[in-house]
C-alpha angles and dihedrals in degrees: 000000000000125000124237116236100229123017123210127248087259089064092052087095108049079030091057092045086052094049088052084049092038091059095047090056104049086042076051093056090039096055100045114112120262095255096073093027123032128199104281100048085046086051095052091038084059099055093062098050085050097063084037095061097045096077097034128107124265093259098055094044088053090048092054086056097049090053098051104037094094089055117117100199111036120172119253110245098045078055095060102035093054098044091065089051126109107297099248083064098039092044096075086051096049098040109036107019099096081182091073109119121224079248090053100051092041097043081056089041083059103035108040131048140276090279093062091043089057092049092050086046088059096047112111117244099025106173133213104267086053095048095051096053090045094052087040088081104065100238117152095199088042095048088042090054089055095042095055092040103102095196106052120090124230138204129241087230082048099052088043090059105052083046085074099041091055087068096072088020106053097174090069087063095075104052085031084060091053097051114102087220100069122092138218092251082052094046092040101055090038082066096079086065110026121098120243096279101057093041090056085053087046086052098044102042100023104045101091123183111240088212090124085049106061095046098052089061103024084130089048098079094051083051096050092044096047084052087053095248082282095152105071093195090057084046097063085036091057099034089063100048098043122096105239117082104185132079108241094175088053086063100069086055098042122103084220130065089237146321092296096062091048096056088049088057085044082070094068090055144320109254124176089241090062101040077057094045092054083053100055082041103059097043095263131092135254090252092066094022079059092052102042092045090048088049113133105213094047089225093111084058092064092046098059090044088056101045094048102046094259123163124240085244088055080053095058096037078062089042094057102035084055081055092236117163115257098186126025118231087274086059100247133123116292107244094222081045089045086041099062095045094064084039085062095041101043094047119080121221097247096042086048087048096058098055091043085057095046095060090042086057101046095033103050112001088060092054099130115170086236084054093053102046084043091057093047098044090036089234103150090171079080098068131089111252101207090048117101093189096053093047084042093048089037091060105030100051103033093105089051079059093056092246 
């Protein structure tokens, strides 16, 4: 029987039927196993139903999909034809086709819109090299989907840049806190901008004792003083692992008798010569002892209490000279005030030291005169990649910048 080259209007009907049937059959040959088809008859197979479905309706399309999406060989060009579909026929392929190559998933991610990207987000087993083009884009809804994918796997790089993100997007701190790959210098610096919620998880899960630490390099300290503390690298190093927080040396140049002192004259008003003085003090600088003292949640106040031996009172007398409210207008404890007060008890000295010494690290140690015209100007090309300090300084201390 021979087929005519063009059909008449009267033949779109049964035209339309046999193309229905016409689709079913050719998903039918796709789909057989290789032991009755081989690659190249799939291929060419494929490449039928393709211009097929290309004028077929939505449904049909969906149905295809369906039907190939347990496949674990599909033809090209079928693959990338239905995955740039409308979502609801993309979305068999992406979430149920274990055959889906990384290209294939990240060639839909670019090409097709924010719905596909969610359902790629959502797909088990996502790898590096996809999570990183889907968060590239920037998309909250998007970043929050990976994060709260347990079984994709996530870069450091990656992690490092929604770290960022989180700062403007805050919904993104609490799922980023629950990923394995973050680590304490990201939670730490994320802090400074996460709610109460989120700073309790930081303290709780983030706050590591450096116990090991300080036994693995006990010597250390004898060698390094014996060499006059002449290598300023081995110095910080060294700074942040050992026991003692305070400062003793500060003491002999300070116009107080120790830090308590200075929080007591702290009472009779905040000046920005105290707030230096604490710092030196308690073996930070200003620069951390400022920000720590301005921040918002009160938190970080409890924190430094607790890491320099302060009393509970000591932490009051701040509260008060920061002119933080104690009671609410009914009389009861201020939350923020109530809050501080479990921040102080649940933390340990050594745990709260560590993340003391962490912000005094990142936020003064890695000071470079690059960094700060970096923070100023907003030019992150001018920090070190591979450097934790300079991300942490860069994204903790912007907005002292008046960025």
């Amino acid at each position: 029987m021979s087929i005519p080259a063009v059909s008449s209007d009267a033949d779109a009907p049964q035209a339309s039927k046999a193309r229905q049937t016409l689709l079913r059959r050719l998903a039918d040959v796709v789909c057989l196993p290789a032991s009755r088809i081989n690659a190249f008859e799939r291929a060419v197979t494929g490449d039928l139903l393709v211009d097929l479905l290309r004028l077929a309706s939505v449904e049909e399309r969906r149905r295809v999909a369906m039907r190939l999406a347990p496949l674990a060989e599909l033809p090209n060009s079928l693959v990338r034809l239905l995955l740039r579909d409308e979502p609801t026929v993309a979305g068999p392929l992406i979430e149920q086709c274990a055959s889906l190559t990384d290209v294939d998933l990240i060639g839909c991610a670019r090409d097709a819109g924010i719905e596909h990207r969610l359902l790629i987000a959502e797909r088990r087993g996502l790898s590096e090299v996809v999570t990183e083009t889907l968060l590239s884009f920037g998309e909250d809804s998007v970043i929050e989907a990976v994060l709260k994918n347990a079984s994709a796997r996530l870069a450091q790089v990656a992690i490092e840049g929604v770290v960022a993100l989180s700062r403007q997007s805050r919904g993104l701190c609490a799922p980023l806190l629950k990923r394995p790959e973050l680590r304490p210098s990201g939670a730490y610096v994320m802090f400074w901008w996460c709610g109460p919620d989120e700073r309790r998880t930081v303290l709780q899960r983030f706050a590591v004792s450096r116990e090991v630490l300080q036994d693995s390099v006990e010597d250390l300290f004898a060698m390094a003083a014996a060499e006059g503390w002449s290598d300023p690298v081995t110095r910080k190093a060294l700074q942040f692992i050992e026991r003692r927080q305070r400062n003793r040396a500060a003491i002999d140049k300070s116009p107080y008798n120790g830090l308590e002192d200075a929080v007591a004259a702290a009472s009779r008003g905040v000046t920005r010569e105290i707030v230096g003085e604490i710092g030196y003090l308690s073996g930070i600088k200003p620069l951390t002892a400022a920000k720590i003292m301005g921040d918002a949640g009160g938190e970080a106040l409890a924190i430094l209490c607790k890491a320099t031996g302060l009393s509970r009172l000591d932490l009051q007398t701040l509260w008060r000279a920061m002119r933080r409210p104690e009671l609410t207008a009914d009389g009861e404890v201020h939350p923020d005030w109530e809050r501080v007060q479990i921040t102080y008890e649940m933390l340990a000295v050594d745990r709260a030291q560590t993340v003391l010494r962490y912000w005094n690290w990142s936020l003064s140690s890695a000071l470079t005169p690059a960094l700060l015209r970096a923070i100023r100007e907003g030019d992150e090309e001018l920090i070190d990649e591979y450097s934790a300090p300079e991300r942490a300084a860069m994204l903790a201390l912007a907005d002292n910048f008046g960025r």
